[in-house]
C-alpha positions as CSV (number, residue, x, y, z in Angstrom):
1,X,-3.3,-19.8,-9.1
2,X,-5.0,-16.3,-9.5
3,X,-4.5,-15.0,-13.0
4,X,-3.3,-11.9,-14.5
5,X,-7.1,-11.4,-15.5
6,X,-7.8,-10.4,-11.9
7,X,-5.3,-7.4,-11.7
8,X,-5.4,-6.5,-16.2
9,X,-9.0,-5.3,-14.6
10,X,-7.1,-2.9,-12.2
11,X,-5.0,-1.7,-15.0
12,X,-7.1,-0.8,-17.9
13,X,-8.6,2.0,-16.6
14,X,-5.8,4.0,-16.9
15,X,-3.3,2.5,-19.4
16,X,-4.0,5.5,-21.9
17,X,-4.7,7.9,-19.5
18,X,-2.0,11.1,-19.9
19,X,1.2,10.9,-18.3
20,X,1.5,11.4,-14.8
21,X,0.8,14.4,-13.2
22,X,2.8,16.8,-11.2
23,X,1.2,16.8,-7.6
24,X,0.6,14.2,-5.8
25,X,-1.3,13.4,-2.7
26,X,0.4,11.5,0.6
27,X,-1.6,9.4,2.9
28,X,-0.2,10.8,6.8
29,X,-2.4,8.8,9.4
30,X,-2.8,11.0,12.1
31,X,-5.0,8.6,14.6
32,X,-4.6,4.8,14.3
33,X,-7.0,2.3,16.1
34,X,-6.4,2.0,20.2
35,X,-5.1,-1.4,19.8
36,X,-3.3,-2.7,16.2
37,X,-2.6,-5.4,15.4
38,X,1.0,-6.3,15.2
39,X,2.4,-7.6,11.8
40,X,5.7,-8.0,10.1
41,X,5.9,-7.9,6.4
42,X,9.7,-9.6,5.0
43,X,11.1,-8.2,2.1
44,X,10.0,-10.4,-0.6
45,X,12.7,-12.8,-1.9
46,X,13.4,-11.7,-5.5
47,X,15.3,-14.7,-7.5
48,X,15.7,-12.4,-10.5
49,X,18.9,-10.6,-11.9
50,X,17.5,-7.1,-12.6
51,X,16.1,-5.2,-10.1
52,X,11.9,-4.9,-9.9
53,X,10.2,-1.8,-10.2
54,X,8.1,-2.2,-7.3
55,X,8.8,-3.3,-3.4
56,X,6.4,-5.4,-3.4
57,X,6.5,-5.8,0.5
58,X,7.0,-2.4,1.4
59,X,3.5,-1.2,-0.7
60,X,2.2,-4.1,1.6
61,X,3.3,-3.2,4.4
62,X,2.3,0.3,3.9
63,X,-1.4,-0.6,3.0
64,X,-1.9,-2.0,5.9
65,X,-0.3,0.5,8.3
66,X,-2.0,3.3,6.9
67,X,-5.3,1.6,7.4
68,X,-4.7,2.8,10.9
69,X,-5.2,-1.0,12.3
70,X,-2.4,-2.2,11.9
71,X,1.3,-1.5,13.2
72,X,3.8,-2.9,10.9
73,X,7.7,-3.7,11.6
74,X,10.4,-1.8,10.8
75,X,13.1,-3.9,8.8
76,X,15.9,-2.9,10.6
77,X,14.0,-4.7,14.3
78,X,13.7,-8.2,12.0
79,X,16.0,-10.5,13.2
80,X,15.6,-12.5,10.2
81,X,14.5,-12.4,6.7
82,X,12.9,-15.6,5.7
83,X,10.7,-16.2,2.1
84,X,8.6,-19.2,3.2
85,X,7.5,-22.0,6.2
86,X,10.5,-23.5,6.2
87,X,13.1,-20.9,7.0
88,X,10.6,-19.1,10.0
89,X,11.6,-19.5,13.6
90,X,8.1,-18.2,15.2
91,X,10.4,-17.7,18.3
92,X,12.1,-14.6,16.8
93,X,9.4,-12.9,15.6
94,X,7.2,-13.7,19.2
95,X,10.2,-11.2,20.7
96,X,9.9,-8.3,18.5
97,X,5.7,-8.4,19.7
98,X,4.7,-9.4,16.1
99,X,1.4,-11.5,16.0
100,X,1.5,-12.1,12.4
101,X,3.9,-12.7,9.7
102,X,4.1,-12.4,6.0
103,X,6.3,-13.8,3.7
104,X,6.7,-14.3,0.1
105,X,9.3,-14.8,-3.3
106,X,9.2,-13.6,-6.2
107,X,10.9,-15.7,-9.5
108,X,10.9,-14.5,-13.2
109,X,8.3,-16.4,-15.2
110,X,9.5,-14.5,-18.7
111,X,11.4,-10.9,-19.2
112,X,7.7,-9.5,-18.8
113,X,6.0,-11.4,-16.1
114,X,6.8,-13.0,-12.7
115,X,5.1,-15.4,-10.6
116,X,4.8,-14.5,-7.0
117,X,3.9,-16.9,-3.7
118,X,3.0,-15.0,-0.6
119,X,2.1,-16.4,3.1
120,X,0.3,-15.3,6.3
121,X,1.0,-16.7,9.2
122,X,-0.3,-16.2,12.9
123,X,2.7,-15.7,15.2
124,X,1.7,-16.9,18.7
125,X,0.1,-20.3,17.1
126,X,3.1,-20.8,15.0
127,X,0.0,-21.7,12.3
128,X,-0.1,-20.8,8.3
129,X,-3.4,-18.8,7.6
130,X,-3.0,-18.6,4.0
131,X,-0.3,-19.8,0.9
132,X,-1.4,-18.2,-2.4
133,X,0.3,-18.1,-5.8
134,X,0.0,-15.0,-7.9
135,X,1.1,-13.8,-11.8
136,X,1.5,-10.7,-12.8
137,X,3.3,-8.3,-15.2
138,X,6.5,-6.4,-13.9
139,X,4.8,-3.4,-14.8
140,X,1.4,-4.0,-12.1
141,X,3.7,-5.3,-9.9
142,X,2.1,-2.1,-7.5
143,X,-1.6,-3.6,-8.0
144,X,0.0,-7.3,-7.3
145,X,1.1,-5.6,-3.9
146,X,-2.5,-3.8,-3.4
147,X,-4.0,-7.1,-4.2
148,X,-2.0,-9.1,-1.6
149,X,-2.9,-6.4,1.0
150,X,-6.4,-6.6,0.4
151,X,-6.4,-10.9,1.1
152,X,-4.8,-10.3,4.1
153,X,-6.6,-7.4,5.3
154,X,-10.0,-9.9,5.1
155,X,-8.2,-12.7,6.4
156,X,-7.3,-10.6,9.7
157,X,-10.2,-8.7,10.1
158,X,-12.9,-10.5,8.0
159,X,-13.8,-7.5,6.5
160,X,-12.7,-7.0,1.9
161,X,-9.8,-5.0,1.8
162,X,-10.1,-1.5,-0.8
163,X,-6.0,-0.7,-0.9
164,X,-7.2,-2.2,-4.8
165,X,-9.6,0.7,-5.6
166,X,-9.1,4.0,-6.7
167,X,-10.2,7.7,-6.1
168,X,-11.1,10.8,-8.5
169,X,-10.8,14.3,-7.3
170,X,-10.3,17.5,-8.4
171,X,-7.2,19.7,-8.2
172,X,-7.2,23.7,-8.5
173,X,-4.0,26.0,-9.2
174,X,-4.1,30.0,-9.9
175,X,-1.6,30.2,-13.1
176,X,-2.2,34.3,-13.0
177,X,-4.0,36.8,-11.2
178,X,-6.5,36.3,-13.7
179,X,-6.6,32.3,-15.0
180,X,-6.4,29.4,-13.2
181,X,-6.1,25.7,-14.2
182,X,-8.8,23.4,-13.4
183,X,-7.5,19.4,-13.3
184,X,-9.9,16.0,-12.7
185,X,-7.6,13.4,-11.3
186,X,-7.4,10.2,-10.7
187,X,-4.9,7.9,-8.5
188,X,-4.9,5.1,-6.3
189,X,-6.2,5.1,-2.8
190,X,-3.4,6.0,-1.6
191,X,-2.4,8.7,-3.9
192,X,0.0,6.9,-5.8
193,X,0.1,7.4,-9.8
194,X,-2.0,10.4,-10.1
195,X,-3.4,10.5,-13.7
196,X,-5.0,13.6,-15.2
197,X,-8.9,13.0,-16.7
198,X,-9.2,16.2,-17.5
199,X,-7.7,19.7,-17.9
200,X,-9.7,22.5,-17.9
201,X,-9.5,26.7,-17.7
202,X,-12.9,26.7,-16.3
203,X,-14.1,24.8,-13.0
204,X,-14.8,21.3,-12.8
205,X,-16.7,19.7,-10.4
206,X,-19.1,16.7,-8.8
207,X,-17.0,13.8,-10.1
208,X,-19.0,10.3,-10.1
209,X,-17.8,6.6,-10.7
210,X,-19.8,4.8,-12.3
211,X,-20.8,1.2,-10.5
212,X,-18.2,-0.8,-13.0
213,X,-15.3,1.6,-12.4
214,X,-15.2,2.6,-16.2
215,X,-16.8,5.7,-16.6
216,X,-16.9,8.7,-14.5
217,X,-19.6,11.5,-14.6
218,X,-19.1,14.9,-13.5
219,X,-20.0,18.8,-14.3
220,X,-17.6,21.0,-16.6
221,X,-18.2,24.7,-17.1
222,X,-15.9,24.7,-20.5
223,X,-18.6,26.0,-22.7
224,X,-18.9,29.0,-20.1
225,X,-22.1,27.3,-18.5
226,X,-22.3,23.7,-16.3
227,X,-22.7,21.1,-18.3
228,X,-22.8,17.1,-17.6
229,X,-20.3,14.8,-19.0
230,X,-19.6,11.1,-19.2
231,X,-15.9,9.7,-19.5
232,X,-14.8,6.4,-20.3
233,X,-11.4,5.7,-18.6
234,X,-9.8,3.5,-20.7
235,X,-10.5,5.5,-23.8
236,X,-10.6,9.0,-22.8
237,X,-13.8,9.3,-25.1
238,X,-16.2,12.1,-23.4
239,X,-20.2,12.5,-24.2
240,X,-21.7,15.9,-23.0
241,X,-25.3,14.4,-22.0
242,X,-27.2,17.2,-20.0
243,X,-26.5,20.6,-21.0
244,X,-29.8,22.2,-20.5
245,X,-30.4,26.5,-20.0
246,X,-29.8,26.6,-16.4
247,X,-28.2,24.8,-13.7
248,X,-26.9,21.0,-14.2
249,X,-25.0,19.6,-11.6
250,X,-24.3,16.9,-9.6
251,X,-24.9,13.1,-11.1
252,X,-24.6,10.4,-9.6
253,X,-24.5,6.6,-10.9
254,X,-27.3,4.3,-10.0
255,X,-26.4,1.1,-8.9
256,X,-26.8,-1.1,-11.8
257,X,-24.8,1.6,-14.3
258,X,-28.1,2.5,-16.3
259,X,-29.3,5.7,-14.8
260,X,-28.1,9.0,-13.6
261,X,-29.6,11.1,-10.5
262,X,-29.2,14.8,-11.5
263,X,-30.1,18.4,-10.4
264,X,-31.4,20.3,-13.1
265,X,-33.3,23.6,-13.4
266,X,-34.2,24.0,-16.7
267,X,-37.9,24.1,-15.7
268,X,-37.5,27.4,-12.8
269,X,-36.2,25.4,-10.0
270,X,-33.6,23.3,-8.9
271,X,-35.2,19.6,-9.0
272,X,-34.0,15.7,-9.1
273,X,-34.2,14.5,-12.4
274,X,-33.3,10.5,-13.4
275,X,-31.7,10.2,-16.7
276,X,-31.6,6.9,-18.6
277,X,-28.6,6.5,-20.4
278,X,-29.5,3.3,-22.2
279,X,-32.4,5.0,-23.6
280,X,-32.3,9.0,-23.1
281,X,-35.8,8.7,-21.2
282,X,-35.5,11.9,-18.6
283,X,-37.8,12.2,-15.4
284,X,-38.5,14.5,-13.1
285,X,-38.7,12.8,-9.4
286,X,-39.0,16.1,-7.1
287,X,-41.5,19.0,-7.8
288,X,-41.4,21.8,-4.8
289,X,-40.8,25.3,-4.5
290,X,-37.9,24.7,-2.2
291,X,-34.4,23.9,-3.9
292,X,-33.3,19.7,-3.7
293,X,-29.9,19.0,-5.0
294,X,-27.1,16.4,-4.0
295,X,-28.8,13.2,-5.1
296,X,-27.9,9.9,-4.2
297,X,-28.7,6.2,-4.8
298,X,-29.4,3.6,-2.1
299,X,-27.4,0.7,-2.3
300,X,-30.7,-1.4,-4.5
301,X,-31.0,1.0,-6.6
302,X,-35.0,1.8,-5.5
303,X,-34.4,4.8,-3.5
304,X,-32.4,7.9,-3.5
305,X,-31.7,10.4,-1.0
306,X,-31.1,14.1,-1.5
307,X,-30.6,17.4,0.2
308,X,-33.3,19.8,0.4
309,X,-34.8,23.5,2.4
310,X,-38.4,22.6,1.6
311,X,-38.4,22.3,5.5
312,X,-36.5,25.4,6.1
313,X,-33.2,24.5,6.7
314,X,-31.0,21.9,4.5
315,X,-32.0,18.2,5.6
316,X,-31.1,15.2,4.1
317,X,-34.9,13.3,2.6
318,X,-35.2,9.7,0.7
319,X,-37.4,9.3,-2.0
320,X,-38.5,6.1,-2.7
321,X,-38.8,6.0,-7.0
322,X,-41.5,3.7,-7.4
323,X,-43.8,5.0,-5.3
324,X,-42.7,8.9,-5.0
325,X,-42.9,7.9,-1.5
326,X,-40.7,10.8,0.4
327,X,-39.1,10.6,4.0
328,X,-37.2,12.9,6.1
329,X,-34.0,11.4,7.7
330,X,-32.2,13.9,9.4
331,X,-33.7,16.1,12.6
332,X,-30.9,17.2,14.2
333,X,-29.1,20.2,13.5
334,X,-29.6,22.9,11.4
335,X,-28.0,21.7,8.3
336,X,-27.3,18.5,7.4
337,X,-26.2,18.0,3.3
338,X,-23.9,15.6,0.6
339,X,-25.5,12.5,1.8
340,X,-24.8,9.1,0.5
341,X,-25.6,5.6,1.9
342,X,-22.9,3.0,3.0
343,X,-22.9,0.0,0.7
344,X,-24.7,-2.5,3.3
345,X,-27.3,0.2,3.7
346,X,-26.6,0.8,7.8
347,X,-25.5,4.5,7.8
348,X,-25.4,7.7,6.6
349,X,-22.5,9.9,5.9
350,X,-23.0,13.7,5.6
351,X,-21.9,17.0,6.3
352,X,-23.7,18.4,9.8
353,X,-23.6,21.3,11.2
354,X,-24.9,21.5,15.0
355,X,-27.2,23.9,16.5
356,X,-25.1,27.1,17.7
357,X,-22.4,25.9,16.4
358,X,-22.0,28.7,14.2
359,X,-20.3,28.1,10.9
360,X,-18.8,24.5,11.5
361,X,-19.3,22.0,9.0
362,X,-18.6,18.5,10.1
363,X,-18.5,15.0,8.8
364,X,-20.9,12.8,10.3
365,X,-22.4,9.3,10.5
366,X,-26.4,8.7,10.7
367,X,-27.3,5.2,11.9
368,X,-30.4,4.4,9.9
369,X,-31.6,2.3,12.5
370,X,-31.5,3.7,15.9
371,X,-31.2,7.0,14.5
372,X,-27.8,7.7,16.3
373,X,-25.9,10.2,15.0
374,X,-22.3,10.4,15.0
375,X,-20.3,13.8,14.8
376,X,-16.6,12.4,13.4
377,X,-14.2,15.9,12.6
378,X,-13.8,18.7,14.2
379,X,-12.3,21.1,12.0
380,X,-15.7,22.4,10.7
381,X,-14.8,22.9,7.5
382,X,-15.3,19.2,5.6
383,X,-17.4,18.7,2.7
384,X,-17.8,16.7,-0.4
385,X,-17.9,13.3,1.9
386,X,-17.0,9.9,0.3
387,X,-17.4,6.6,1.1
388,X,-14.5,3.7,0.7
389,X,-16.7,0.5,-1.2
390,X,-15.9,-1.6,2.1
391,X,-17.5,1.0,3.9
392,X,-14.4,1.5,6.5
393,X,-13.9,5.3,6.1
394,X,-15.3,8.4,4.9
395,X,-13.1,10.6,2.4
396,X,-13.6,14.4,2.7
397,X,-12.7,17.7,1.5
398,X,-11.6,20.2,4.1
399,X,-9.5,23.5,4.4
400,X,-6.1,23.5,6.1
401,X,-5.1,27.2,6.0
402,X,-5.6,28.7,2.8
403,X,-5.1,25.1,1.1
404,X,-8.0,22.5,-0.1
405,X,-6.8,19.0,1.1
406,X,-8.3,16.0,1.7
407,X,-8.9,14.0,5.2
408,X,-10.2,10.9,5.9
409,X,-11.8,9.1,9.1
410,X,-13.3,5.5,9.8
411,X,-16.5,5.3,10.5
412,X,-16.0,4.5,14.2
413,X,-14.0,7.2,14.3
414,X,-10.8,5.5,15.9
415,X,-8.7,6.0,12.1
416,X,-7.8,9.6,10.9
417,X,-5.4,10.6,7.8
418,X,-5.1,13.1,5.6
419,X,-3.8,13.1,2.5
420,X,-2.7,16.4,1.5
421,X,-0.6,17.4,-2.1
422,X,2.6,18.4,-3.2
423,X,0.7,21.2,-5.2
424,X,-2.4,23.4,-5.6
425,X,-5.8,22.7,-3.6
426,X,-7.7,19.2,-4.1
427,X,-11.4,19.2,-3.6
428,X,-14.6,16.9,-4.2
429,X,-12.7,13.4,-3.8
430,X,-15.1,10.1,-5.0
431,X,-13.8,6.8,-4.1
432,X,-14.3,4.3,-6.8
433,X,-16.4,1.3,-6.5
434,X,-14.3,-2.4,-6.3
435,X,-12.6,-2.8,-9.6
436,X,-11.8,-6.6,-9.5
């Protein structure tokens, strides 16, 4: 049976986080994938008196659907609503056109907790793919459901599911003509429970996870000038670590949590810096006249990449640490920025803009191997590009109207949402790392 220890992972992070806040963000998919797959997800048998917080099958059924490869039944088309093998009559659910079928129950285990048994199977071979028992707490029955999602999300397309994982992002609101409010927020990848980090009257910006999912990184102007700052989730507790005369800006986690890539200009220039956080060592990795910002890590930690106009024009280099080895990577275009490496090392995502394409900004995908790249929106207005950890789709920032909101597209380019909020504009999204 998989324990509660798997999802109290999930949960900790934002247990004594503030209470929730007032906008929150809606995943509309806009494109799905030419040919979903078909799948029907019952209602979940519940043998308890009170009614559950959650629908468990409905947060399942809507992880998958909004993935974009999947289509999902509506409950009114079921023609029946069994809760396990022996109550299924693979007939009825071969004439609605499903090609997969979950079922599950859920019994009380105490007045906390509930045990829950959820099954997949595959329609047209009237087979079971997979039986699994779960625990959980009535109050995480949400990340129970995001859990489920993500087994069967694998077991259908062999790729790990990230419906478990979380994103950071930053919300902006004018209060008066003069002040505005400033919020870091956090919520699950679908926008669900939206938690404020932070509050601010000054800007906040370049938010970071940290490889564990504890911790986030980003820059806060509160003391009237940028300044770095570490949070830990779970605790709230903040350290201000870089604060130098100058500019300090965007960090960014090295893989193994002990080191931050930052900008800094506290020498005349804007340069990559590493920071140890273990032991406060600082290094300078870039020395040119021209200005390199945006650092990020390759996924073994020995590299990073980074923006920089020592060319001329903003291209994306890699810098390997060891050696000081540098490399360009991109050539086409005229600007090409906000690069960061998908987890199995394959591609690049970044914001590109095209040669006489004026002022469009787009969000792209470099193929580190045959050089290929990819131009994915067309809006020309993205930025701040984000990686899901299963490396499935990029997470941007873009304008629609006068309004921040944020977009999303798979890296084949076949899956488009957005996600925009019930309130003021959202900007510089990061999508967390796995948590369990």
């Amino acid at each position: 049976m998989v324990s509660l220890k798997v999802l109290r992972r999930l949960v900790v992070s934002v247990l004594l986080l503030p209470a929730l806040a007032q906008a929150e963000l809606v995943v509309e998919v806009t494109q799905g994938s030419t040919e979903p797959t078909p799948v029907a997800v019952v209602p979940f048998k519940w043998a308890g008196k009170a009614a559950l917080p959650e629908d468990v099958a409905e947060i399942i059924d809507q992880d998958l659907s909004r993935s974009g490869l999947f289509t999902t039944l509506p409950r009114a088309a079921m023609l029946s609503l069994p809760s396990e093998r022996s109550q299924i009559f693979f007939r009825d659910w071969r004439m609605t056109k499903s090609d997969f079928l979950v079922v599950g129950k859920i019994e009380p285990v105490s007045a906390t907790r509930v045990a829950l048994k959820y099954e997949l199977y595959d329609v047209l071979k009237e087979e079971n793919i997979m039986i699994q028992p779960l625990e959980s707490e009535i109050s995480q029955l949400r990340d129970a459901a995001h859990f489920i999602a993500d087994q069967i999300y694998q077991a259908l397309t062999g790729n790990r599911g990230a419906f478990s994982t979380r994103i950071v992002y930053v919300t902006a609101e004018r209060v008066t003509s003069q002040t505005a409010r400033y919020r870091l927020e956090m919520a699950d990848w679908d926008g669900n429970r939206p938690r404020v980090i932070l509050e601010s009257r000054e800007p906040i910006m370049s938010p970071s996870w940290s490889a564990d999912g504890k911790k986030i990184a980003y820059v806060s102007f509160e003391t009237g000038r940028p300044s770095i700052y570490v949070q830990y989730l779970a605790t709230g507790k903040r350290e201000r670590i870089q604060s130098f005369k100058g500019l300090n800006g965007a960090p960014a986690w090295s893989p193994d949590g002990t080191k931050l890539a930052l900008v800094l200009s506290k020498d005349g220039n804007p340069e990559i810096y590493v920071l140890n956080v273990v032991n406060g060592d600082l290094q300078r990795v870039t020395n040119h006249y021209g200005i390199d910002t945006e650092p990020s890590w390759a996924p073994d930690g020995q590299s990073l990449v980074f923006t920089s106009d020592r060319g001329g024009s903003p291209q994306i280099y890699r810098l390997y640490l060891a050696t000081r080895q540098m490399e360009r990577l991109t050539y086409e275009g005229n600007y090409n920025a906000r690069a960061s490496i998908t987890p199995d090392g394959r591609f690049l995502a970044l914001i590109h803009r095209s040669s006489g394409s004026g002022n469009k900004f787009a969000v792209s995908v470099l193929d580190l191997k045959t050089q290929r790249l990819d131009i994915l929106t067309e809006t020309g207005l993205e930025e701040s590009p984000t990686i899901a950890p299963n490396a499935s789709v990029v997470l941007y920032a873009t304008q629609e109207g006068t309004r921040g909101v944020l977009s999303a597209v798979s890296l084949d380019g076949q899956v488009r949402f957005r996600m925009p909020s019930t309130g003021g504009d959202v900007r510089a999204p990061s999508w967390s790392p796995y948590l369990y």
